[in-house]
N, C-alpha and C positions, 0 to 999 in steps of 0.2 A: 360741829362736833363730829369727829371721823368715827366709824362702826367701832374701831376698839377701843374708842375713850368712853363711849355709849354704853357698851357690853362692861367696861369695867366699873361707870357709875350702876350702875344695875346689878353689879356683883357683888361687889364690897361695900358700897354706903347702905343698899338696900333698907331704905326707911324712907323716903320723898323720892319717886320718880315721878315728874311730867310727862305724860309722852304726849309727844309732837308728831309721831306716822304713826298710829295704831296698823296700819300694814306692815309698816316694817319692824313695828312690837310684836306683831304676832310669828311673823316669818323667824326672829330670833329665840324663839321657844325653842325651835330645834337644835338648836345649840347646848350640847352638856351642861348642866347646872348652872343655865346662865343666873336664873331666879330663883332660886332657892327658897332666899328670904326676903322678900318683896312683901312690905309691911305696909304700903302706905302708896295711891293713884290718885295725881292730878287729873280730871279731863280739859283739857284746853276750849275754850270758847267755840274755836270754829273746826272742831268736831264732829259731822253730823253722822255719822255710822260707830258703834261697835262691832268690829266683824263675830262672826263664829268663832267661837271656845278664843278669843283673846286673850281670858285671863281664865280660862279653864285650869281647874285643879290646882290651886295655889294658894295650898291652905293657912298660911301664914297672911293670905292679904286680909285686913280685917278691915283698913277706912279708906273709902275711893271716895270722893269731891266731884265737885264740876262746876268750873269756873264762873263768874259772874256771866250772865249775859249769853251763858249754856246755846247751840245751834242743836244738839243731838236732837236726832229726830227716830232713832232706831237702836235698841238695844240685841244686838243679835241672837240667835239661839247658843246657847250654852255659854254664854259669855264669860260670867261668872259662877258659874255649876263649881260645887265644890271648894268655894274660899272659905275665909275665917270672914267676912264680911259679917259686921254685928249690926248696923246701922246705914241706911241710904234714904236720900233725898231724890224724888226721880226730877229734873228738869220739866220745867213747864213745856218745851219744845219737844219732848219723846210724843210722838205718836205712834209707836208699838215697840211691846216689849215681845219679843221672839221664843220660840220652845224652851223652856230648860233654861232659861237666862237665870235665874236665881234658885234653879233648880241644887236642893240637896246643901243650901248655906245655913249647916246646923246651929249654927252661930246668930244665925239674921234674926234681931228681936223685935226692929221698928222698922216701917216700912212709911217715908209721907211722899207727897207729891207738891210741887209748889203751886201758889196760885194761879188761874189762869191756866191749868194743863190744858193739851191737848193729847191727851190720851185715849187711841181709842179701841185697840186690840189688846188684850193681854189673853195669848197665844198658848196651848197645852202645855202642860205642864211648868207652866215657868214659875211657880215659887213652890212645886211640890217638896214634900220632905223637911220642909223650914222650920223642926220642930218645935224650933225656941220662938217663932213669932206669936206674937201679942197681939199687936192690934195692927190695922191696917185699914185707913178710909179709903176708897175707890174715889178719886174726882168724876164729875157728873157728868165728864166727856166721853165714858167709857162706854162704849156700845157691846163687846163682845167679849164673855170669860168663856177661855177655851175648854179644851176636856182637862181635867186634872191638875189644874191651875192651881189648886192650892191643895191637892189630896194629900191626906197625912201630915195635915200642918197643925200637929194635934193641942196646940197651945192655944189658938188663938182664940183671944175669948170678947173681942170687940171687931165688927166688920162692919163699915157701912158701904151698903152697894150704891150704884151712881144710879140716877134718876132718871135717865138716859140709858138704861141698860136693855139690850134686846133678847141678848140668848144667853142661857149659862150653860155650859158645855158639858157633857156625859162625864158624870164622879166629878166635878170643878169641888163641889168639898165636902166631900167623904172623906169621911174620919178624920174630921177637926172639931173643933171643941168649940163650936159657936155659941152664941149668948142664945140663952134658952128661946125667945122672943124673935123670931125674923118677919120684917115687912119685905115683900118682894114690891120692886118701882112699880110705876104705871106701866112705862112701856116694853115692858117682859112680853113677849110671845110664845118664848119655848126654854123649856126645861129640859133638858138631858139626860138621858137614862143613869139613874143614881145620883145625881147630883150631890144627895144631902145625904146619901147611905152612909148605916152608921155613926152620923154626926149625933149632936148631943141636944138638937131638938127638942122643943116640947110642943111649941106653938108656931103657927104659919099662918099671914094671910097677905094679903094679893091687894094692893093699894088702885090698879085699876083694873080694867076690863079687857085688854087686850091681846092673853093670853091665852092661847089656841092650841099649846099643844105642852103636858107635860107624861114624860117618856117611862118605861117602865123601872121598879127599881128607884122612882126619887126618892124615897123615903124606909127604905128599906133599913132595919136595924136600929130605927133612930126612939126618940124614946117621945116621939109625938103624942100630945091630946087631944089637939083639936087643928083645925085647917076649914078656913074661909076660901069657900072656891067661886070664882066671883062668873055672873050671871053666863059671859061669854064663852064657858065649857058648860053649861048647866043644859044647853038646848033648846025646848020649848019654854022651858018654865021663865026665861027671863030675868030670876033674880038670883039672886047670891045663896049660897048654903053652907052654914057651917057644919060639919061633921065632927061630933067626937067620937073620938078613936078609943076603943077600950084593950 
């Protein structure tokens, strides 16, 4: 298919685009209204990159797919910042999703991942501002939530983090609307300054021991009553303490 039979399926049908070069999808943005109303994204199988802001700002796009048998291994930063995206499925083959990638899709209400993820970065900020999202389970391949990962995702009222998790990033979910109840994994080390400020908190406790380090500001604003702090910040005393909060 030549560039302007391309540029013209993409202009006038605009409701089913495949793209086949996400390079040369992106490089045609620059082009006067080529997309205007670009409603609907295949991803082809043997895809393994989204670059940067690919499908940046293109508030009309609300269903992107990915083929049977998905290679994506990388959701770039800002890829889809700003769509009408309501709904995605990430690929068991992503292993990182990039800054901003889902940044500001006021529209995104479900977020899953298929079986078998390999997912193991989800990068700052990349579903901040999502305010319509709901629910969202983390697969348990997830090692790292960056800063701001999900701040002001103020809907969400079901999260389950992965079990395999090591760090959650400065404000990752401030000012979201989590279920009153949070277990943090065993393998949490470090908390982030503000992590949970302002969120909607009541209760916290810590599933293992191998948390060393929680930063100033995690709990800032939130409407906590109590927090099990497990023996490994406790010092000499060796065992666990629950504090309630008044």
């Amino acid at each position: 298919m030549t560039d302007e039979k391309l540029i013209a399926k993409v202009d006038y049908i605009c409701q089913k685009y495949k793209v086949k070069n996400i390079l040369k999808f992106r490089k045609m943005r620059g082009k006067e209204n080529i997309l205007p109303h670009l409603e609907e994204v295949i991803i082809p199988d043997n895809v393994t990159y989204i670059p940067e802001e690919a499908f940046y700002n293109l508030p009309r796009l609300r269903f992107v797919s990915f083929a049977a048998n998905s290679q994506l291994r990388i959701i770039g930063a800002r890829a889809f910042e700003g769509t009408g995206i309501r709904d995605i499925q990430i690929p068991a083959s992503v292993e990182r999703i990039e800054r901003s990638a889902f940044a500001d899709c006021t529209e995104l209400t479900w977020v899953t991942f298929q079986a078998n993820s390999r997912l193991r970065y989800i990068e700052e900020r990349a579903f901040e501002g999502t305010k319509m999202l709901r629910t969202i389970i983390l697969p348990n391949s997830v090692w790292e939530i960056g800063a701001h990962a999900f701040y002001n995702s103020n809907l969400i009222a079901s999260i389950g983090l992965s079990s395999n998790l090591r760090t959650i990033g400065d404000f990752a979910f401030s000012r979201t609307n989590l279920n009153p109840h949070l277990v943090i994994p065993t393998g949490v080390e470090v908390i982030g300054e503000g992590a949970f400020a302002n969120s909607t908190l009541r209760s916290i406790e810590f599933a293992g021991n191998r948390i060393t380090t929680i930063q100033d500001r995690t709990f800032e604003g939130t409407r906590l009553r109590s927090i099990t702090i497990p023996y490994s910040m406790c010092g000499d005393d060796n065992y666990e303490k629950t504090l309630f909060l008044i």
